[in-house]
C-alpha beads as a LAMMPS data file, in Angstrom:
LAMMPS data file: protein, C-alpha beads

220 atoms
219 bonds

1 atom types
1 bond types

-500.0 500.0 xlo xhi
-500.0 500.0 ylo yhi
-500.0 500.0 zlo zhi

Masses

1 110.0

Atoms # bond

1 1 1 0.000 0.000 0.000
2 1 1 2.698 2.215 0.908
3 1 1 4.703 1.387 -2.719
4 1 1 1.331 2.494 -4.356
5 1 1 0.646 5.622 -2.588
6 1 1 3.867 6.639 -3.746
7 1 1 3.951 5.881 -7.188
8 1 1 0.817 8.059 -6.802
9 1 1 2.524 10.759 -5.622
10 1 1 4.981 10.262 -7.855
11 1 1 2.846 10.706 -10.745
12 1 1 0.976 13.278 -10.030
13 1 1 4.435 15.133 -8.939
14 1 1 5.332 14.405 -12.857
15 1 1 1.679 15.532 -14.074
16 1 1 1.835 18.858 -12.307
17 1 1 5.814 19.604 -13.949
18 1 1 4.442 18.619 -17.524
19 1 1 1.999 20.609 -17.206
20 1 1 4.189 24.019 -15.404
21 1 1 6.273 23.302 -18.357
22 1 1 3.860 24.043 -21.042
23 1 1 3.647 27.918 -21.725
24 1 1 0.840 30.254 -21.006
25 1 1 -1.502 30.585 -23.507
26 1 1 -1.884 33.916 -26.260
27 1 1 -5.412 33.839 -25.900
28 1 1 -6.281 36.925 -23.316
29 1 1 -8.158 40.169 -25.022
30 1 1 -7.385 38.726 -28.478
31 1 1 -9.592 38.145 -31.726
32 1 1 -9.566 35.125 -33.290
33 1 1 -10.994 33.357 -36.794
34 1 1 -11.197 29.895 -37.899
35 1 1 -12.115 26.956 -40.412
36 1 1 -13.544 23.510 -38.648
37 1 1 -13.990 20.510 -40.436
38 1 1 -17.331 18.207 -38.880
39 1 1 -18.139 14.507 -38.896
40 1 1 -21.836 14.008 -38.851
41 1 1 -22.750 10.707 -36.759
42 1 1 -25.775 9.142 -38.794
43 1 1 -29.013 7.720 -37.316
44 1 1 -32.125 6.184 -37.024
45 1 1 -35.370 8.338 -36.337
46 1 1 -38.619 6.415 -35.881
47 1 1 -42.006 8.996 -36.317
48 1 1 -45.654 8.700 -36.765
49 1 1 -47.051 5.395 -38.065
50 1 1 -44.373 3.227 -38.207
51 1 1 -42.156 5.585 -40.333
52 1 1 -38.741 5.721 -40.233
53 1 1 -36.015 8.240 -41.326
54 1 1 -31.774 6.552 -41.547
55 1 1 -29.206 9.657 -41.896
56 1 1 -25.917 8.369 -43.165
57 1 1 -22.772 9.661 -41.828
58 1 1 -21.249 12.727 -43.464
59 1 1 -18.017 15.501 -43.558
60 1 1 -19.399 18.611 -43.418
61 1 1 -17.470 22.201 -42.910
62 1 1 -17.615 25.942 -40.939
63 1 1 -16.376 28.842 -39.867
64 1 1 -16.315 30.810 -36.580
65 1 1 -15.406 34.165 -34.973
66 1 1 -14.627 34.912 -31.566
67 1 1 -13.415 37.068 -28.726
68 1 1 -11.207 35.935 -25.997
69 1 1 -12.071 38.134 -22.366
70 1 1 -9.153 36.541 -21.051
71 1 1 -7.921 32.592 -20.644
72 1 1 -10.399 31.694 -19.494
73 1 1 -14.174 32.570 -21.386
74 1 1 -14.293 33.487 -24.766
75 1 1 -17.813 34.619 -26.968
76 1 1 -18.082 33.467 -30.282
77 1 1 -19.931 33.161 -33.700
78 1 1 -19.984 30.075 -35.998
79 1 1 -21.637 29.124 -39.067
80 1 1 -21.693 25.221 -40.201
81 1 1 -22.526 23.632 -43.547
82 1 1 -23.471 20.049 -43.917
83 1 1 -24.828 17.739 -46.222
84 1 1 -25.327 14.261 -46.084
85 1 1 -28.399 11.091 -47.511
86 1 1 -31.003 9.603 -45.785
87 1 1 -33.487 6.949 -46.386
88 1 1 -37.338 6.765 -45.553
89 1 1 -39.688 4.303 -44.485
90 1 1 -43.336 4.852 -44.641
91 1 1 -46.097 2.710 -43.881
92 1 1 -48.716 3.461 -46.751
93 1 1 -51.382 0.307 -45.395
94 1 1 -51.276 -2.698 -43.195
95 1 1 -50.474 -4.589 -46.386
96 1 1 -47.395 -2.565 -47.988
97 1 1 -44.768 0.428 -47.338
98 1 1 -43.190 2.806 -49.579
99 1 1 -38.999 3.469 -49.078
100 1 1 -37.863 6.549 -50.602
101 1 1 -34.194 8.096 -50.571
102 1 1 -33.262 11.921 -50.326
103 1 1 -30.183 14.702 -49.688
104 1 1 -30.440 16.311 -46.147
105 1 1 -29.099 19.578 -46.076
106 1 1 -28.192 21.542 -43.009
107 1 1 -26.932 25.034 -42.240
108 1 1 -26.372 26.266 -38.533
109 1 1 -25.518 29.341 -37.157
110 1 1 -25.114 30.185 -33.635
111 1 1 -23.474 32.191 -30.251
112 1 1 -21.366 30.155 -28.396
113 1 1 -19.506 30.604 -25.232
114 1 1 -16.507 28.694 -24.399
115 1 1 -14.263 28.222 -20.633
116 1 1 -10.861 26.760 -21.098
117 1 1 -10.340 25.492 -17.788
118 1 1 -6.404 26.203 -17.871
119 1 1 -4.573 29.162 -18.588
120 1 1 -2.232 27.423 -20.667
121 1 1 -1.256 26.944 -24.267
122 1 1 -2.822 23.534 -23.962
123 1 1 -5.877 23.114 -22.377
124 1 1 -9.542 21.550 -22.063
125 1 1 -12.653 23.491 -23.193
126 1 1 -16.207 23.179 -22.396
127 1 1 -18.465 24.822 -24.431
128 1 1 -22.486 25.450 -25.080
129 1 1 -24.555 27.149 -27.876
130 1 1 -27.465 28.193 -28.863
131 1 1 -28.776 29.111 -32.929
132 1 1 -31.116 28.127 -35.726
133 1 1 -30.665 25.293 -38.121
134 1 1 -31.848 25.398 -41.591
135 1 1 -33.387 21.971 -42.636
136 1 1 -33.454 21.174 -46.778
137 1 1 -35.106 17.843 -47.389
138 1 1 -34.750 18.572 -51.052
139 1 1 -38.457 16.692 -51.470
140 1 1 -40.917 18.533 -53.749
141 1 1 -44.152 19.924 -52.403
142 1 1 -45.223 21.313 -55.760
143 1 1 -44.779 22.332 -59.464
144 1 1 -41.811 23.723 -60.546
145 1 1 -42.487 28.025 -60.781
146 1 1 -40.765 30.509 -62.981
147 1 1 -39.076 32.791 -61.051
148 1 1 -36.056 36.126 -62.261
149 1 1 -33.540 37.290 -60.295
150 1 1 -30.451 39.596 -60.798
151 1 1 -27.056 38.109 -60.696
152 1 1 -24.098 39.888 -60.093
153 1 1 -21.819 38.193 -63.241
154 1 1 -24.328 37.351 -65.250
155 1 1 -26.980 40.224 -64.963
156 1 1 -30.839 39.498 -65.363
157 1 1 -32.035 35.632 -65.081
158 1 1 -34.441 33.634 -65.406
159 1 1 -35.496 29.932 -64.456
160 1 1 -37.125 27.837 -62.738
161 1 1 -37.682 26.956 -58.601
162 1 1 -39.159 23.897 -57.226
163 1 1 -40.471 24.141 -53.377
164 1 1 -38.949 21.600 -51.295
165 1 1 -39.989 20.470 -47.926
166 1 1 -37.483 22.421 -45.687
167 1 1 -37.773 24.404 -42.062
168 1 1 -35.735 26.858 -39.754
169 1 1 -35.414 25.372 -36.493
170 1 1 -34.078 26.390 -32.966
171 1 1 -30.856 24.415 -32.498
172 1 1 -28.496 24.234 -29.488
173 1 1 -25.722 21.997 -28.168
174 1 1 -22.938 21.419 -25.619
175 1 1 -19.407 19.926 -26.113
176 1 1 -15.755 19.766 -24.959
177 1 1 -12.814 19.317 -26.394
178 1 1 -8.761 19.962 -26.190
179 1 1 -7.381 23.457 -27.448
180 1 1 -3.511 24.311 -27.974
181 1 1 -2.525 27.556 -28.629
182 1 1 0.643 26.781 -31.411
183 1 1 2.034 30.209 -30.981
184 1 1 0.913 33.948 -31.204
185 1 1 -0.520 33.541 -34.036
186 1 1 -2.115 30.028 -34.895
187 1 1 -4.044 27.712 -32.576
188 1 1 -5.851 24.202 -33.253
189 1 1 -8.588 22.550 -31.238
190 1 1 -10.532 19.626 -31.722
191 1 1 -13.701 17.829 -29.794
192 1 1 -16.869 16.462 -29.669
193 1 1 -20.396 17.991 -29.234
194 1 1 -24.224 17.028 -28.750
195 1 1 -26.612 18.504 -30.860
196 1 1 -30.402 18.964 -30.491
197 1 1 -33.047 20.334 -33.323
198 1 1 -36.504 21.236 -32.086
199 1 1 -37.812 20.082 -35.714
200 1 1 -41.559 18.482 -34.133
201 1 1 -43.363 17.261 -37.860
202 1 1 -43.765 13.383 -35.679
203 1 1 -40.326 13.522 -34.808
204 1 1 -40.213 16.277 -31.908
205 1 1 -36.247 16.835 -30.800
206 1 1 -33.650 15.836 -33.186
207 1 1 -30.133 14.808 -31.814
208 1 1 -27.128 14.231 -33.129
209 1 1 -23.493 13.654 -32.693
210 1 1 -20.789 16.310 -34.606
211 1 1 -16.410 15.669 -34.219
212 1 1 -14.722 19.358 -34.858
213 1 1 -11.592 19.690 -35.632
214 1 1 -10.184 23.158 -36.421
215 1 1 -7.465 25.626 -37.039
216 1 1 -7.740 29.050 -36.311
217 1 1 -5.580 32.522 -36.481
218 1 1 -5.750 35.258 -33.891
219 1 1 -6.226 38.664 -35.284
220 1 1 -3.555 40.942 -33.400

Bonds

1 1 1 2
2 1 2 3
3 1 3 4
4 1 4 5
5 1 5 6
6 1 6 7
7 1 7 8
8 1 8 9
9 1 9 10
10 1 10 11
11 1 11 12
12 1 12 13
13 1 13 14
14 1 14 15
15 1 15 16
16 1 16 17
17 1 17 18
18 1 18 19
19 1 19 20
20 1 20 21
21 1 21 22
22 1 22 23
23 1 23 24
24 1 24 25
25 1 25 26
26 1 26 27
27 1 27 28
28 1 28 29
29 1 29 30
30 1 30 31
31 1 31 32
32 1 32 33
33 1 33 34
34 1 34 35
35 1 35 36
36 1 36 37
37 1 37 38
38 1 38 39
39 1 39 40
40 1 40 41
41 1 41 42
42 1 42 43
43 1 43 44
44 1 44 45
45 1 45 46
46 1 46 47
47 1 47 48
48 1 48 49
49 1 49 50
50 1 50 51
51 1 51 52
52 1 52 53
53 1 53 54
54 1 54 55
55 1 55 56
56 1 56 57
57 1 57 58
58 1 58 59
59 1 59 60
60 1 60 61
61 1 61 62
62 1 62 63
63 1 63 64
64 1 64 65
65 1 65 66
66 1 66 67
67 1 67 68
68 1 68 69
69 1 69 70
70 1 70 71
71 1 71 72
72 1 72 73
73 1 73 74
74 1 74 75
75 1 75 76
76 1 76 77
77 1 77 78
78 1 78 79
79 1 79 80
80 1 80 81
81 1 81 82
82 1 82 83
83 1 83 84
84 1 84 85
85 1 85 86
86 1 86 87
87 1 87 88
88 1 88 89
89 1 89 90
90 1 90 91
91 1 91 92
92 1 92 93
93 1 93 94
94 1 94 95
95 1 95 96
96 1 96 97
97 1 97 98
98 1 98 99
99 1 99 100
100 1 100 101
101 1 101 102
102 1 102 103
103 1 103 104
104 1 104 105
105 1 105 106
106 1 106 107
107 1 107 108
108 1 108 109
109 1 109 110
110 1 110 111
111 1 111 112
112 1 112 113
113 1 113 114
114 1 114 115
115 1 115 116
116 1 116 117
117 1 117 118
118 1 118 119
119 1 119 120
120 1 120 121
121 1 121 122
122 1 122 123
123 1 123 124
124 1 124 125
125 1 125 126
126 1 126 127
127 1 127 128
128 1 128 129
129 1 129 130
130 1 130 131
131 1 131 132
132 1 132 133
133 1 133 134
134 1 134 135
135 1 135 136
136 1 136 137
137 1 137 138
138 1 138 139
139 1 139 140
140 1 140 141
141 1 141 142
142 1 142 143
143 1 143 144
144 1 144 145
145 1 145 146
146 1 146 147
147 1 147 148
148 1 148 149
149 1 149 150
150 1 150 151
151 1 151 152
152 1 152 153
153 1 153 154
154 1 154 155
155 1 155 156
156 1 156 157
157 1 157 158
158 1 158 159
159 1 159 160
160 1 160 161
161 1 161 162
162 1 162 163
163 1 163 164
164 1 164 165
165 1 165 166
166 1 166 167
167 1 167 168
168 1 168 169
169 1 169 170
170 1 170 171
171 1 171 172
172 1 172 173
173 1 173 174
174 1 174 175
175 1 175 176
176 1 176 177
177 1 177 178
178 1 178 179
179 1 179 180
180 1 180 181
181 1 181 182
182 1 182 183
183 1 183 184
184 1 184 185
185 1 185 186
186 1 186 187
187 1 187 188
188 1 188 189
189 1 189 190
190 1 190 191
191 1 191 192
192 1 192 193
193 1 193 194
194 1 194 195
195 1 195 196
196 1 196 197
197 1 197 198
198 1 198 199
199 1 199 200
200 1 200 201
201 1 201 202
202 1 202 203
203 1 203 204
204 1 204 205
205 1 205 206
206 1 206 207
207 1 207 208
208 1 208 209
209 1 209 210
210 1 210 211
211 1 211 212
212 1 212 213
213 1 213 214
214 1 214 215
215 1 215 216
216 1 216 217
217 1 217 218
218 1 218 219
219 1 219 220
């Protein structure tokens, strides 16, 4: 007992140098920008009726913005893009069902506030949000319409717009992750986060899984 207590010590004597060794971080009353990759974790919703919505895995991509008040808490704003396919099971009768396939598209932007619990270079984060998510099932719910427009390069246009079955939605989520500070000027950060959509139509809340990882540049 005595031999364990202290290789205890001893190693938590080590932990405690490794980490007084690692520099302070460049983080306080600093700017920052950055580009995030995401990994979509895919799933199984079951709604009204016996129907039944599969969302395959998918890379997706953002940006964010953000405002360090010192080490510790930082403010931010991010914007996320992803797409990925999913697969539908309806129940038309007792007798028979009708399986249908489709391109889920989803944008999110939200305020987020982070607390890195160390005031070092490397450190753990915590960190909660709250936003809207943009839902595109890409599913027609009518006729194709002619509609004109005026584009920048290519002047007055027209075509055509079909409605799809799509929604805004509120959207929030919390996460943590590990953040290190590579010098004055570039940081990385990676992590993983829970996700919840208030979409309702028979499903209610929506949640899903999302892996960051980033690389940022501070501003001054």
């Amino acid at each position: 007992m005595r031999g364990r207590s202290l290789l205890g010590l001893l190693v938590a004597t080590v932990s405690l140098n490794a980490i007084a060794e690692i520099p302070n971080s460049y983080r306080t009353e600093r700017w920052e920008g950055g580009f995030r990759f995401l990994g979509l974790q895919g799933q199984t919703l079951n709604g009204d009726r016996s129907s039944q919505v599969r969302i395959d895995d998918d890379i997706g991509f953002g940006f964010d913005f953000a405002y360090n008040l010192d080490e510790h808490v930082q403010m931010g704003f991010a914007l996320e893009w992803v797409d990925t396919d999913f697969r539908t099971t309806n129940q038309v009768d007792p007798t028979g069902r009708f399986d249908g396939r489709g391109e889920l598209e989803m944008t999110t932007m939200n305020l987020n506030g982070t607390y890195h619990f160390f005031r070092k270079a490397l450190t753990p984060y915590v960190q909660g949000a709250i936003g809207a998510t943009y839902l595109d099932t890409n599913v027609p719910t009518g006729p194709s319409v002619p509609v004109c427009w005026w584009d920048p390069w290519w002047g007055y246009y027209c075509g055509f717009d079909t409605p799809t079955l799509s929604d805004t939605v509120f959207s929030y989520e919390v996460g943590a992750g590990v953040r290190l500070d590579v010098n004055d000027r570039l940081f990385m950060r990676g992590g993983y986060s829970q996700q919840w959509l208030d979409v309702d139509r028979g499903v209610d809340t929506l949640d899903q899984g999302l892996w960051r990882f980033g690389v940022g540049w501070f501003f001054r």
